[in-house]
FILOBA-478904 format. One line per field, with one value per residue: residue number from 1; residue in one letter; chain; z, x, y of N, C-alpha, C in turn. Coordinates in nm, 3 decimals, decimal comma, always signed. Atoms other than C-alpha are relative to their C-alpha. Layout:
N
seq <- (NUM  ...)
type <- (a  ...)
mol <- (A  ...)
n.z <- (Z  ...)
n.x <- (X  ...)
n.y <- (Y  ...)
ca.z <- (Z  ...)
ca.x <- (X  ...)
ca.y <- (Y  ...)
c.z <- (Z  ...)
c.x <- (X  ...)
c.y <- (Y  ...)
//
This chain:
207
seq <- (1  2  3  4  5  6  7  8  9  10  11  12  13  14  15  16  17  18  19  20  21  22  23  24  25  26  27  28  29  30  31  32  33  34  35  36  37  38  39  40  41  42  43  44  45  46  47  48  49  50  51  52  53  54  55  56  57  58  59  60  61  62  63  64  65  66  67  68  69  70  71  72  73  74  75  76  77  78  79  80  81  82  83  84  85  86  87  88  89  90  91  92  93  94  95  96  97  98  99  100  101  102  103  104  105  106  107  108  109  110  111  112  113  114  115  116  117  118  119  120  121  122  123  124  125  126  127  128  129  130  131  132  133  134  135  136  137  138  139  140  141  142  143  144  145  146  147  148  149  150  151  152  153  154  155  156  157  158  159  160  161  162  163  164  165  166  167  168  169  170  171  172  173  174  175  176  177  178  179  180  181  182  183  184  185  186  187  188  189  190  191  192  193  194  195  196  197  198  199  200  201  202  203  204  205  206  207)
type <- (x  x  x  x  x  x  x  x  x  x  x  x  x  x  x  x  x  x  x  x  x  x  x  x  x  x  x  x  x  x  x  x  x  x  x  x  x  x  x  x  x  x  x  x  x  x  x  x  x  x  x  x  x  x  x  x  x  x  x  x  x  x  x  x  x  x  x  x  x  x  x  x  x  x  x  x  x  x  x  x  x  x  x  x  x  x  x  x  x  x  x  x  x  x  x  x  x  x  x  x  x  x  x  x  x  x  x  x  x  x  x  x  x  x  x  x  x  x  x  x  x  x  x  x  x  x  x  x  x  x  x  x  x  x  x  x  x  x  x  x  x  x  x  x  x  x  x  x  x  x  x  x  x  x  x  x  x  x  x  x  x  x  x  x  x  x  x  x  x  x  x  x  x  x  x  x  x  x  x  x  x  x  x  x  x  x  x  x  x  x  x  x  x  x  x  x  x  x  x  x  x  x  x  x  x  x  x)
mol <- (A  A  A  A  A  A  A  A  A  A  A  A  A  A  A  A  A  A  A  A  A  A  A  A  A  A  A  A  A  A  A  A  A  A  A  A  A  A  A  A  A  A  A  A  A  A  A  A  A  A  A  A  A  A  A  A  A  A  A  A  A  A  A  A  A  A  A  A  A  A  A  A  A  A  A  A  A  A  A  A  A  A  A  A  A  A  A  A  A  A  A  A  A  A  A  A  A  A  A  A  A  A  A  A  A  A  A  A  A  A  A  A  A  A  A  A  A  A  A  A  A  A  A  A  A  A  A  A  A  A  A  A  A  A  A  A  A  A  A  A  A  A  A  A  A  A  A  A  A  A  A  A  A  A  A  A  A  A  A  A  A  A  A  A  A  A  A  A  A  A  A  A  A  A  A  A  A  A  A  A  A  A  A  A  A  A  A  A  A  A  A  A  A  A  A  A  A  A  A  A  A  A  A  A  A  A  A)
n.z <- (-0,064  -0,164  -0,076  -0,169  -0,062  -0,096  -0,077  -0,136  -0,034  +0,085  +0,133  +0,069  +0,201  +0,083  +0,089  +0,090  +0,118  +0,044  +0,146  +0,080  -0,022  -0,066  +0,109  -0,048  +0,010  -0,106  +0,002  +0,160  +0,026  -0,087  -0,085  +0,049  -0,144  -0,115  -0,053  -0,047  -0,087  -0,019  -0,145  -0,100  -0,074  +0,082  +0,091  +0,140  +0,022  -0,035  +0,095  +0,059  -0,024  -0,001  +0,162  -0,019  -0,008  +0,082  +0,101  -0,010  -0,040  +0,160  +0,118  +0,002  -0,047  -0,128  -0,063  -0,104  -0,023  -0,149  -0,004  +0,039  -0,134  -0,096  +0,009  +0,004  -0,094  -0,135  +0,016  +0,019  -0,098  -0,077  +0,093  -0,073  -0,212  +0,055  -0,021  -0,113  -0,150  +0,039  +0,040  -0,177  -0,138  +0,055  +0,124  -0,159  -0,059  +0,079  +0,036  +0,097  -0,101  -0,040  -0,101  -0,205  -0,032  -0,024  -0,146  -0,099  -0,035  -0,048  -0,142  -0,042  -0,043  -0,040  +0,105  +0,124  +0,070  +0,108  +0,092  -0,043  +0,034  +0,132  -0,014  -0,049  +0,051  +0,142  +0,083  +0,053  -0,064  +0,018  -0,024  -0,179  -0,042  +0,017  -0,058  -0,106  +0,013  -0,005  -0,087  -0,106  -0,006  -0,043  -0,194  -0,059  +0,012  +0,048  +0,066  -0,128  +0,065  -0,082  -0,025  +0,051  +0,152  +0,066  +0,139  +0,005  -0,113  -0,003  -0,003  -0,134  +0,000  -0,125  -0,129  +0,078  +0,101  -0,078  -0,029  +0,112  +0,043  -0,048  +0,037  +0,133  -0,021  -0,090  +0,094  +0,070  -0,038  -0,015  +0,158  +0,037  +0,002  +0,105  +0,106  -0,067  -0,086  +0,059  -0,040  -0,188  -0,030  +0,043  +0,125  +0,034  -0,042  +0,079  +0,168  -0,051  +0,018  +0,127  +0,087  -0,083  +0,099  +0,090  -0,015  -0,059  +0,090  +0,137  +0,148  +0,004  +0,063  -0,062  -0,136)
n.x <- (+0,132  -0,034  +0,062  +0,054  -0,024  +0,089  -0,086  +0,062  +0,030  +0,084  -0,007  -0,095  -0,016  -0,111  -0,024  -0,140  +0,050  +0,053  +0,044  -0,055  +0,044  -0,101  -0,088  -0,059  +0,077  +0,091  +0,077  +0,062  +0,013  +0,106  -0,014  -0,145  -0,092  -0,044  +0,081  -0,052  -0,096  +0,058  -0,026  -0,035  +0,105  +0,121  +0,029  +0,034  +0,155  +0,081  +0,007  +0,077  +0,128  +0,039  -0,004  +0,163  +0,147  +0,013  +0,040  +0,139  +0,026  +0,013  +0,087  +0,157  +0,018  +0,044  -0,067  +0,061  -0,121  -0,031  -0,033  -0,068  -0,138  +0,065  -0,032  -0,162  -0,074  +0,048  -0,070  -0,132  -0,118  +0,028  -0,082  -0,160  +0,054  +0,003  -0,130  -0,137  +0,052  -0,038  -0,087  -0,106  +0,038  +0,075  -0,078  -0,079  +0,047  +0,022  +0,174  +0,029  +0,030  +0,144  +0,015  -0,005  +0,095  +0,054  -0,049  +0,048  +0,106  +0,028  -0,087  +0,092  +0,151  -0,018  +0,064  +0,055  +0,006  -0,081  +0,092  +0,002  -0,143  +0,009  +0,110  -0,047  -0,135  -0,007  -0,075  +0,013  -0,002  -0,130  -0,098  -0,017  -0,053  -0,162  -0,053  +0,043  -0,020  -0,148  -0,030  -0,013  -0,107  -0,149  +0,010  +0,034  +0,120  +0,058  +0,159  +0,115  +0,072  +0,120  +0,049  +0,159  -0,013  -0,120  -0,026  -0,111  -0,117  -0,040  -0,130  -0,062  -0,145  -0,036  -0,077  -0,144  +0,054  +0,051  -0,125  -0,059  +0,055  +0,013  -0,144  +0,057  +0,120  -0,084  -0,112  +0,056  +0,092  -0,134  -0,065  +0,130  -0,043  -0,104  +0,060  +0,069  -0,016  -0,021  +0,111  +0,037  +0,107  +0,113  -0,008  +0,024  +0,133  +0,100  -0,004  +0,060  +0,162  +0,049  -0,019  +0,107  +0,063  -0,005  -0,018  +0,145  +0,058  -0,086  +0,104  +0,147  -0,091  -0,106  -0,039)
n.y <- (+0,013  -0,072  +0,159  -0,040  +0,153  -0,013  +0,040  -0,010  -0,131  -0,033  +0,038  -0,099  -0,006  +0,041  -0,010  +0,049  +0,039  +0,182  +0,013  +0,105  +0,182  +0,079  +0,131  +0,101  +0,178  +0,007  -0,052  -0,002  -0,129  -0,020  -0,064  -0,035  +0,030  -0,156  +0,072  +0,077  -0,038  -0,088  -0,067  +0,136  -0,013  +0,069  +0,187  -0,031  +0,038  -0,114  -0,056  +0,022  -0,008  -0,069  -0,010  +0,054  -0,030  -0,133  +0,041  +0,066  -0,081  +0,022  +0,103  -0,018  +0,117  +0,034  +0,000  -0,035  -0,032  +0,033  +0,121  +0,058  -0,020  +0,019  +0,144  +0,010  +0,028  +0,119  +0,167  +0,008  +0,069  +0,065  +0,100  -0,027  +0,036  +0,117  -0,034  -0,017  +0,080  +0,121  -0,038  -0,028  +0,074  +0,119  +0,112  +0,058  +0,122  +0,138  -0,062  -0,097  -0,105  +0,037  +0,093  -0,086  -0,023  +0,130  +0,024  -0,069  +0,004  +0,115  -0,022  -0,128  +0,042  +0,103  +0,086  -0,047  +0,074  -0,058  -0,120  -0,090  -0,053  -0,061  -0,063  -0,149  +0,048  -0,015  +0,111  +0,087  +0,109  +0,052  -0,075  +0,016  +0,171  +0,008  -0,038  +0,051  +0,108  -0,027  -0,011  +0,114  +0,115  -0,042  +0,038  -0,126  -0,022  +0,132  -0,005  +0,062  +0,038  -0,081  +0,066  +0,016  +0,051  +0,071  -0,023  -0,095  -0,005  -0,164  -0,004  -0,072  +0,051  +0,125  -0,086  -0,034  -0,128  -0,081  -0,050  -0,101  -0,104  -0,173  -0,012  -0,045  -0,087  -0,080  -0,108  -0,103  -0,141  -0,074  -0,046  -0,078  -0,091  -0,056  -0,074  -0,128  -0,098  -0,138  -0,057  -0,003  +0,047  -0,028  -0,008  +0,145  +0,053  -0,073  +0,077  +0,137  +0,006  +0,018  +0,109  +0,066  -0,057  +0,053  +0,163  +0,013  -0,028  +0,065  +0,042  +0,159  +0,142  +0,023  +0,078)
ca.z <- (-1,987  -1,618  -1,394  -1,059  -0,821  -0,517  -0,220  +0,187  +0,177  -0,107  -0,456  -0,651  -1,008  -1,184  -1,512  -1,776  -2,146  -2,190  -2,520  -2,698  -2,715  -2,527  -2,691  -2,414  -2,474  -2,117  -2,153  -2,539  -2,689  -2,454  -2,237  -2,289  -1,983  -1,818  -1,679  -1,520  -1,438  -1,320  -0,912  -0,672  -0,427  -0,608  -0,697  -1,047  -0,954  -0,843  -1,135  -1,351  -1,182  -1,200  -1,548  -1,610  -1,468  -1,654  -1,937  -1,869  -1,766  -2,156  -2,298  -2,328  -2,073  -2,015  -1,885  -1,543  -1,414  -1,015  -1,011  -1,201  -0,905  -0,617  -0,760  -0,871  -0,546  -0,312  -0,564  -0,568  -0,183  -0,101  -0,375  -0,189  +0,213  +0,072  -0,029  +0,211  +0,500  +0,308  +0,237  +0,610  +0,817  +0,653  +0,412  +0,684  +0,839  +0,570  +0,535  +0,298  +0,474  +0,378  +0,573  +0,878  +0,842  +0,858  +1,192  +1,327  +1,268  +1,412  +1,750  +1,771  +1,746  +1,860  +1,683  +1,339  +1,117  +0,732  +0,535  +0,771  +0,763  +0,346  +0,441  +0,639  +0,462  +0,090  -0,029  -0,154  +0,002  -0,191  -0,125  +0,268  +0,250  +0,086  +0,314  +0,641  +0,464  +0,443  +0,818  +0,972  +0,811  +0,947  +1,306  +1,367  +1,299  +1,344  +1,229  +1,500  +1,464  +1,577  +1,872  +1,774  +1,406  +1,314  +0,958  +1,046  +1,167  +1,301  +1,236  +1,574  +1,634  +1,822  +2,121  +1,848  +1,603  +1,867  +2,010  +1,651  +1,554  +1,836  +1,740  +1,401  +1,500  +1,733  +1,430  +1,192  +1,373  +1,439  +1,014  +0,981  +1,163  +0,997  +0,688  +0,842  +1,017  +0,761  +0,900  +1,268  +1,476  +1,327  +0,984  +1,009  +1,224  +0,910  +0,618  +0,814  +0,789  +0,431  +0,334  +0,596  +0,379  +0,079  +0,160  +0,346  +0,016  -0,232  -0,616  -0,625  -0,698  -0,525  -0,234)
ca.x <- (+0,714  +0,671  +0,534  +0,347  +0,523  +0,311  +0,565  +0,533  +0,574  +0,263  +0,262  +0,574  +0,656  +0,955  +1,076  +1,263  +1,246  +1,028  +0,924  +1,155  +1,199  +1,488  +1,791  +1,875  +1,828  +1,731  +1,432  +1,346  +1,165  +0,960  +1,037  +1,411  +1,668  +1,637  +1,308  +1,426  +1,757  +1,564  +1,632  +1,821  +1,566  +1,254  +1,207  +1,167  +0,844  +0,693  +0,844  +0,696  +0,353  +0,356  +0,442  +0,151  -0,094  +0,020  -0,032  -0,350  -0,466  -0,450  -0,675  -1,033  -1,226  -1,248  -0,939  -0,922  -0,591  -0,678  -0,789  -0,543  -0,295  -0,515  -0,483  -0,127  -0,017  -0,227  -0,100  +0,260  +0,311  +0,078  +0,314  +0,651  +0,491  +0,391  +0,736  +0,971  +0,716  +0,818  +1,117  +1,280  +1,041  +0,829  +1,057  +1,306  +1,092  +0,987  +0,614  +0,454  +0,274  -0,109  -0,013  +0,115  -0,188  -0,368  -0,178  -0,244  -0,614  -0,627  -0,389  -0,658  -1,007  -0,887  -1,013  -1,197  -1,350  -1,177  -1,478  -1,459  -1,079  -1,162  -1,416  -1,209  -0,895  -0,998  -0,892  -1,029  -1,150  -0,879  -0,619  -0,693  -0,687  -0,344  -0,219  -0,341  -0,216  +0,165  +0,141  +0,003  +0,259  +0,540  +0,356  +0,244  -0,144  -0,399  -0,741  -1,006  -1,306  -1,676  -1,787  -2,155  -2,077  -1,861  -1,822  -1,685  -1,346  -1,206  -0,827  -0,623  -0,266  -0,057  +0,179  +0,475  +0,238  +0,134  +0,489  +0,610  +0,324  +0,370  +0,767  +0,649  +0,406  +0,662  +0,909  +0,644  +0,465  +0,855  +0,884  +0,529  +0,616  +0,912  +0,673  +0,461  +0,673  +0,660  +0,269  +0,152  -0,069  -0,354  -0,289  -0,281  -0,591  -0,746  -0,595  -0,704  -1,073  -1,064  -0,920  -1,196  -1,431  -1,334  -1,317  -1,685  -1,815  -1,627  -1,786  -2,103  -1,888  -1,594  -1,436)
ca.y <- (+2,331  +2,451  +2,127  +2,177  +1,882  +1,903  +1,887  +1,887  +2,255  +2,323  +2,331  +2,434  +2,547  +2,394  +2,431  +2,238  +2,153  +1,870  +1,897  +1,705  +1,353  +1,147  +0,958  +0,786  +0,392  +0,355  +0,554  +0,535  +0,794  +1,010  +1,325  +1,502  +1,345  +1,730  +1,536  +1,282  +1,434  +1,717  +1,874  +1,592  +1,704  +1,550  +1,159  +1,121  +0,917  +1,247  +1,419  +1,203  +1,188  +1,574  +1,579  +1,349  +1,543  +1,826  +1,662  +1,530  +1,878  +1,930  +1,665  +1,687  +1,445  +1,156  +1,252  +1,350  +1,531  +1,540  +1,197  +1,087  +1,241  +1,148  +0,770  +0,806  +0,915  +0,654  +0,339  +0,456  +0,506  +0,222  +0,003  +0,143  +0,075  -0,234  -0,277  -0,167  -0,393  -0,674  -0,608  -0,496  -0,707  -0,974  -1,156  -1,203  -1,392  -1,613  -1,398  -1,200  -0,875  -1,049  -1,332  -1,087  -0,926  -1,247  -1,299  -0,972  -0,992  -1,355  -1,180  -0,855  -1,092  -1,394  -1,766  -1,653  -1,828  -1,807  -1,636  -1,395  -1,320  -1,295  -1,079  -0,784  -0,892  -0,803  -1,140  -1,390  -1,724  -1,913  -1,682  -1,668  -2,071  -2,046  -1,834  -1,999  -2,314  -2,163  -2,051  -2,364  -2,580  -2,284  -2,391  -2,016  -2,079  -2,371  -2,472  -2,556  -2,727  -2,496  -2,750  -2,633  -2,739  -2,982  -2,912  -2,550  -2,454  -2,109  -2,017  -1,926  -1,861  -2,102  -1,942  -1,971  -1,735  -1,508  -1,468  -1,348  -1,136  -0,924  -0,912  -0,834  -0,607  -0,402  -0,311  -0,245  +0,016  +0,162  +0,186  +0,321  +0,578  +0,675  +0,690  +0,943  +1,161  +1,439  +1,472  +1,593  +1,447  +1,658  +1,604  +1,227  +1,208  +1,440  +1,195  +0,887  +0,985  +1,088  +0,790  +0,586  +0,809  +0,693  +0,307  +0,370  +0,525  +0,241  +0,202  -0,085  -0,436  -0,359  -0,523)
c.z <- (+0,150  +0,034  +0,139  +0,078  +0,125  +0,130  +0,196  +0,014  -0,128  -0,142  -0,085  -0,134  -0,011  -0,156  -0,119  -0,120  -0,024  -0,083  -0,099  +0,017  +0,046  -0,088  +0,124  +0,040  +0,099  +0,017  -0,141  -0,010  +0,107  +0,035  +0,005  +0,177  +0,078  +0,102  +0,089  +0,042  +0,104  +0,175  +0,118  +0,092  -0,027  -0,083  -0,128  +0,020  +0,011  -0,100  -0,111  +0,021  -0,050  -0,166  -0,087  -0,037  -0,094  -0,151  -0,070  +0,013  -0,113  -0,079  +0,086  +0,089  -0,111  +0,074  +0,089  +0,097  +0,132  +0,048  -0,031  +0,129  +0,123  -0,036  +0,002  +0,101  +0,126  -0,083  +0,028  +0,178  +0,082  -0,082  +0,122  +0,166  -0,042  -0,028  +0,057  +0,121  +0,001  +0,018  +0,118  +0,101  -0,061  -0,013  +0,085  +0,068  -0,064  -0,033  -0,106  +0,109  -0,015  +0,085  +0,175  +0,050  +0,043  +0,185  +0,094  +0,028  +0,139  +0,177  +0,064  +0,053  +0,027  -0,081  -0,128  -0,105  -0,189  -0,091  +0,057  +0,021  -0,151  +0,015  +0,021  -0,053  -0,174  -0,089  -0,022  +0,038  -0,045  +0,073  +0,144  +0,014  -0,019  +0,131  +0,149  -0,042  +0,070  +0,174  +0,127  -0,045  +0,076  +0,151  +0,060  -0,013  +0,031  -0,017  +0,144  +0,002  +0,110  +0,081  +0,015  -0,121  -0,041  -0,110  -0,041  +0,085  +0,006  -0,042  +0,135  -0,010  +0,130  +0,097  -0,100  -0,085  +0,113  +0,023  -0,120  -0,034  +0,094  -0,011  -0,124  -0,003  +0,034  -0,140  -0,126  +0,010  +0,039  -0,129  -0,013  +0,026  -0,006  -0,135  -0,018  +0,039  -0,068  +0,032  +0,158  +0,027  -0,107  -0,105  -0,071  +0,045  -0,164  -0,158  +0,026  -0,022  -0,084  -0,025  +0,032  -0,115  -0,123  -0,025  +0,049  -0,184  -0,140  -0,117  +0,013  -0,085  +0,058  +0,141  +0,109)
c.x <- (+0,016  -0,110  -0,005  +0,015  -0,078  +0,083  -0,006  +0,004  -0,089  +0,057  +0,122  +0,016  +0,114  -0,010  +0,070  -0,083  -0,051  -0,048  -0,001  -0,025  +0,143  +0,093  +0,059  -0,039  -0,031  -0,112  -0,106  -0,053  -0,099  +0,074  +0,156  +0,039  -0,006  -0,115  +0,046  +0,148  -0,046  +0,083  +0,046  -0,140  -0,118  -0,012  -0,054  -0,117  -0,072  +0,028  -0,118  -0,157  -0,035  -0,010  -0,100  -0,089  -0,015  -0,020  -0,175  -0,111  -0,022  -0,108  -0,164  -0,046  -0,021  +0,133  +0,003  +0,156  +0,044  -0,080  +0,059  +0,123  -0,027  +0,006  +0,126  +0,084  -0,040  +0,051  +0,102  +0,038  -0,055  +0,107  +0,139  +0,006  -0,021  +0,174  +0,093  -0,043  +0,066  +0,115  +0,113  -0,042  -0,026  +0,065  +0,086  -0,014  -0,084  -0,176  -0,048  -0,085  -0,161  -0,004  +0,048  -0,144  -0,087  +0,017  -0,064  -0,145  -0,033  +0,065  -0,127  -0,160  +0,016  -0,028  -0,151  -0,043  +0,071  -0,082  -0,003  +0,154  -0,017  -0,079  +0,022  +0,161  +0,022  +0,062  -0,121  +0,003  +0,125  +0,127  -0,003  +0,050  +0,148  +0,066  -0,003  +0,040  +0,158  -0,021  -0,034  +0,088  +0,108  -0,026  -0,053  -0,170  -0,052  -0,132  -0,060  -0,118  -0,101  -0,051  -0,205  -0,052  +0,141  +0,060  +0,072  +0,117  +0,009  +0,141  +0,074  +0,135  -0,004  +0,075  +0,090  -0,040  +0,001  +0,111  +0,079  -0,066  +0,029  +0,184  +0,011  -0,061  +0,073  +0,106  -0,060  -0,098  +0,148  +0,028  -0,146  +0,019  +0,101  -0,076  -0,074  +0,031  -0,049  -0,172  -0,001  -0,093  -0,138  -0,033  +0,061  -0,105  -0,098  +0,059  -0,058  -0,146  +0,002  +0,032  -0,117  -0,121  -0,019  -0,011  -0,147  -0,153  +0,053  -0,137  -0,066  +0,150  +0,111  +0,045  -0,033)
c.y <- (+0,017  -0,139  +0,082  -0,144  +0,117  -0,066  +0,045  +0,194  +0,086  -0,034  +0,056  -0,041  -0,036  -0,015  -0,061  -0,043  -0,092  -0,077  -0,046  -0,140  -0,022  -0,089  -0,084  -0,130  -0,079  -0,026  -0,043  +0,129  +0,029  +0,137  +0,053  -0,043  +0,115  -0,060  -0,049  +0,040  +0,168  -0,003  -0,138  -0,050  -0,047  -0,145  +0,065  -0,071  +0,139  +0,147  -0,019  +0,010  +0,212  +0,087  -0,061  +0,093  +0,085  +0,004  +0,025  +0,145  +0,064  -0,049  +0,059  -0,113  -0,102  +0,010  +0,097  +0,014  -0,031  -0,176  -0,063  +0,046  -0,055  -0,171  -0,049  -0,022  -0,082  -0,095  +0,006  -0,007  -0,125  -0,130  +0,037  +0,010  -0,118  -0,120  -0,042  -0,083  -0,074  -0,025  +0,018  -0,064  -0,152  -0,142  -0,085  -0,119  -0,142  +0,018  +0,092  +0,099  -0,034  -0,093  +0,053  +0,045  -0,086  -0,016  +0,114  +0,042  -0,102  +0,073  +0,116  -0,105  -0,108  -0,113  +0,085  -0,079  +0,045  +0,070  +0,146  +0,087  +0,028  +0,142  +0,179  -0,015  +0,095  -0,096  -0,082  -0,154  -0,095  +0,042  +0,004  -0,160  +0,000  +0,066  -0,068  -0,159  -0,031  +0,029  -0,106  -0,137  +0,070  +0,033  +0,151  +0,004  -0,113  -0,005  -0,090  -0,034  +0,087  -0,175  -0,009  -0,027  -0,067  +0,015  +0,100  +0,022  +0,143  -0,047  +0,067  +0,002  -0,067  +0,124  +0,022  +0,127  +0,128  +0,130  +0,095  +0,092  +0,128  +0,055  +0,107  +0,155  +0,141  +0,062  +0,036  +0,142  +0,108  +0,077  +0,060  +0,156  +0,087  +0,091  +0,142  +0,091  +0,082  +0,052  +0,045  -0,079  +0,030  -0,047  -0,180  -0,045  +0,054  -0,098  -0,172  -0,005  +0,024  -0,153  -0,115  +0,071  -0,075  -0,170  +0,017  +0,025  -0,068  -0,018  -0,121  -0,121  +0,037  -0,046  +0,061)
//
């Protein structure tokens, strides 16, 4: 079967038997090892995704080949940026990358109240409390009471939060753009607005 992987220099054809089924107890049955051992040069995630589509490209709707790639490849590298944040910066420091974010909202708009951190966050009033729970016991956040309402508080960082977010801040915009190089300027200003696009025009009920 010939597979179209979709690679920084356009679309290319590759070839291998894929027809069969697999004996190796790894895998189980599925897809012959030439797959997956397929060209150094090419992750086997991006094998597989292109093998996928090409599948999918087959069936009768409701299946749906370029959305199924156009989803594929925004979960997989927002799963593996996700990731590697964690993973080389975050963890390190004893954070997960919603509670950085957390921080670096609270460092950009200053005191906030917490419906409103759920709000531009995509979380979840619980889930902000948790998180704002873990960073004002680890002294980097605190709760402040509105002196025109007693009843509400904002969240602010302290000097100790502040001081790390912009620490934080400084070596993940260093690995970001690592991720990116393989674009230009132009051609990140032009994937930044589709994607703004697409988040402006989200499905009714979603976040």
């Amino acid at each position: 079967m010939a597979i179209t992987i979709f690679t920084p220099g356009g679309p290319l054809r590759k070839t291998w038997p894929v027809d069969g089924v697999g004996t190796d107890p790894r895998y189980g049955a599925g897809p012959q090892d030439d797959l997956w051992a397929g060209p150094p040069d090419v992750p086997a995630d991006l094998r597989y995704a292109a093998y996928a589509r090409e599948r999918l490209a087959a069936m009768p709707p409701p299946a749906d080949a370029e959305a199924f790639g156009l989803a594929y490849n925004l979960l997989q590298l927002a799963y593996l940026l996700v990731n590697d944040l964690e993973t080389r910066i975050h963890r390190p420091r004893g954070w997960t990358l919603p509670g950085f974010r957390l921080m670096f909202k609270l460092w950009l708009l200053g005191p906030t109240r917490p419906a409103r951190l759920a709000e531009i966050s995509a979380m979840s009033r619980s889930a902000v409390t948790n998180a704002v729970n873990t960073l004002e016991r680890d002294g980097l956040v605190e709760r402040r009471p509105l002196p025109e309402d007693g009843r509400a508080v904002v969240v602010a960082l302290t000097a100790e939060g502040e001081t790390a977010v912009r620490a934080a801040f400084a070596e993940q915009t260093r690995r970001e753009r690592e991720w990116f190089a393989p674009l230009d300027a132009a051609e990140r200003e032009r994937l930044t607005g589709l994607l703004a696009r697409i988040l402006e025009s989200r499905p009714p009920g979603a976040l």
